[in-house]
Structure formats: C-alpha cells, structure tokens
N, C-alpha and C positions, 0 to 999 in steps of 0.2 A: 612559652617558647615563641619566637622571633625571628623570622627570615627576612633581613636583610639583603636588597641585591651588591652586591659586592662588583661581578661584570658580568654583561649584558651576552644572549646570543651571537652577538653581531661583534661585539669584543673579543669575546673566546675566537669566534672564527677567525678573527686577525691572528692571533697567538698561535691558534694551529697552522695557519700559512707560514709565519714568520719562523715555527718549527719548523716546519717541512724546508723550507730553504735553508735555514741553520744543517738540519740533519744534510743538506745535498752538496751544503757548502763544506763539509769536514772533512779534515786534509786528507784521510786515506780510506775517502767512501769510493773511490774509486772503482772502476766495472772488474778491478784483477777479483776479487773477492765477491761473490756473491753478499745480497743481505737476508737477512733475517733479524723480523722483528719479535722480541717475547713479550706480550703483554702481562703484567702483572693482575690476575682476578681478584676480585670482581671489577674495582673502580678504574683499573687501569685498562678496562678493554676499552671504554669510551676515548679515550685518549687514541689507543693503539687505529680502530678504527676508522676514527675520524680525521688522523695521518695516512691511512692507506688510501683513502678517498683521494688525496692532493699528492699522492705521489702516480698516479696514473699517467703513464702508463707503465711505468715502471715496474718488473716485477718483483717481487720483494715474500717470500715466504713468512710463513705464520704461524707463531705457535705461541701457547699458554704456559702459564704457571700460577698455579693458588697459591698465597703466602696470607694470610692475617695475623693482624697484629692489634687492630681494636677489640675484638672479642664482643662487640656492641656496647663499649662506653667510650667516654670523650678521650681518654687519652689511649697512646699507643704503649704495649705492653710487651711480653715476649711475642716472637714472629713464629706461626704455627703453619708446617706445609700445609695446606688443604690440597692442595692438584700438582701431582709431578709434571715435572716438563714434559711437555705430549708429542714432542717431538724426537726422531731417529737420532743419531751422534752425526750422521752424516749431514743432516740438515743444519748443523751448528759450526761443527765442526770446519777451521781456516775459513771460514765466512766471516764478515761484518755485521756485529752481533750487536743489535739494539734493543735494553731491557728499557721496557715502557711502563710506567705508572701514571697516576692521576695525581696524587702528592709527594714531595718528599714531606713528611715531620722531622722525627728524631731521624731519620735516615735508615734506620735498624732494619728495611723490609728492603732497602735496594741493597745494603750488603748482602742479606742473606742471599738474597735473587743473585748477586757477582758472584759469589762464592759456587755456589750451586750451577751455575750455566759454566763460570767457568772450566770445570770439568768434562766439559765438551770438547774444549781447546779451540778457542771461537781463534780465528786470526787478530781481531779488534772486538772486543766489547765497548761499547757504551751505553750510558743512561739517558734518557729523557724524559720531561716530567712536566704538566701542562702548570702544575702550583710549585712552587720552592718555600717551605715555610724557612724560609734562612735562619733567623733567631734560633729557630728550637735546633736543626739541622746544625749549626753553630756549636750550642750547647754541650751537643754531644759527641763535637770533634768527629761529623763524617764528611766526606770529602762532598763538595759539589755536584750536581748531576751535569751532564754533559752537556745538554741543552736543555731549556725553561723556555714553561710562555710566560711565566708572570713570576716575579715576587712577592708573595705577602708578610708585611711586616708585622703585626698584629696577632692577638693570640688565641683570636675564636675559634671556632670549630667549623671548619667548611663543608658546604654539603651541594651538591649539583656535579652535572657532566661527570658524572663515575664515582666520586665523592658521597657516600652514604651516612647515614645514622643506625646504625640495623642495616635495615633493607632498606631505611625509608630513604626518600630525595633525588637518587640517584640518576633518574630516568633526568631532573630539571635541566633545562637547554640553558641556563646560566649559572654563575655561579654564586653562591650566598652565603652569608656568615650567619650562624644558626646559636643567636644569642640566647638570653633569659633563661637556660635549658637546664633541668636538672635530671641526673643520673636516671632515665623513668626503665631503660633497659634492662 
C-alpha cells in the first residue's frame, strides 16, 4: 500500500477559504435566516471544522450526524445511520441549512443526510464538500454538491483531512491517494 500526496496542507487551506467565501457568497445566505451547519461523521467533521475556524466571527450553530456507507472497504455501499441528528427541530428548523462532508463518491451518503435533515423544514438546505469525486457522483445520477474545494477526476481511494481507511489516515493535514491497496479490512 501507497500514499501518494495528491494536495498539500497549504493547498487544502486555500480550498477551505475559497469554501468559506463560496458558502458567504450564496444568494440566500443572508442574516434573515440563521445558519447551521451538519457535519457528516466521522470524515466530514474535519471539513465542518476547519470552515468554522474562517467563518469567525460569525455565528453559525452546530450539529452532527453519523451516516457510513464504507463499512471499512474501498467502495461505498448501503448508507447505515450511525448518530441521529443531535440537534432540537428548532435549531434546524427556517434556518440556512448546510450538510458538510469530506467527500462526495457515489453521492448515496449526502442524499440520505438531504432527506433526513430535511424533515426539519431547514428554510434553505445546502451541501458542501471539500473532494467532489464527479465521475463516480456522475455515474449514479446524484446531483452536485453545492459548494467544493476540489474535483478529483481519477478513481483511487482518498485518505487524509477526515477521509479514512477504517480509522486509519484520517487525522493527515493533506490529502492522498491511497494506491497499491488491497481489501486487508
């Protein structure tokens, strides 16, 4: 197995800035609506996170939600809730609702998150997602995420900035394409 760096600490951090200004630039982020953001756990708190750092001072409420869909092998499979939304309805509810992840793949793990929040009755939902794997997300006919730091065109297995294998990699300050690898989970 193979870790390849793919982008650098210093890259990502652009990405999350040029998020943070996407997410502030969006037509109805406006102050009528409070925000909230739902990270998706585990890979998508790093994202969610490292967005709340650069929206300072801003205040912007917070909440979770567990969804896998690796199971701990390379591809993505059914989407299994691990952690219900941790948050009240009121805290969702007519606010500007932004579900964060680390990756889209096949997209199957930000539907389920849409479907699931939306029952809240957010005023605006959106997604945001620091990798867009487009190709696969393509494949399976799911719609875009709202804002990206990156596209990857290619069809390795990413691992860094919230991005896992298992458990492993996850904590990496960059991000890597995790070659040579076979099935050892």
């Amino acid at each position: 197995m193979t870790l390849n760096e793919l982008k650098n600490p210093y890259a990502i951090d652009k990405y999350l800035s040029r998020m943070c200004g996407d997410i502030l630039d969006f037509k109805d982020l406006g102050y009528k609506h409070p925000i909230t953001f739902i990270g998706i756990m585990k890979g998508g708190l790093f994202t969610t996170y490292s967005l709340l750092k650069k929206f300072d001072p801003i205040c912007i409420t917070i909440g979770h939600i567990g969804l896998s869909s690796y199971h701990n092998k390379l591809s993505s499979s059914e989407v299994k809730v691990t952690y219900p939304v941790d948050l009240e309805k009121k805290f969702i509810n007519n606010r500007n609702v932004w579900i964060i992840d680390d990756v889209v793949d096949s997209g199957e793990t930000l539907a389920v998150a849409k479907t699931i929040v939306r029952a809240y009755d957010p005023a605006y939902l959106h997604t945001a997602v620091l990798v867009d794997k487009k190709s696969n997300r393509v494949a399976h006919n799911v719609e875009a995420p709202n804002v990206v730091g990156f596209i990857y065109k290619k069809d390795e297995f990413l691992v860094g900035c919230g991005m896992g294998y298992g458990e492993d990699y996850r904590c990496l300050h960059g991000v890597y394409e995790l070659v040579d690898v076979k099935e050892e989970l």
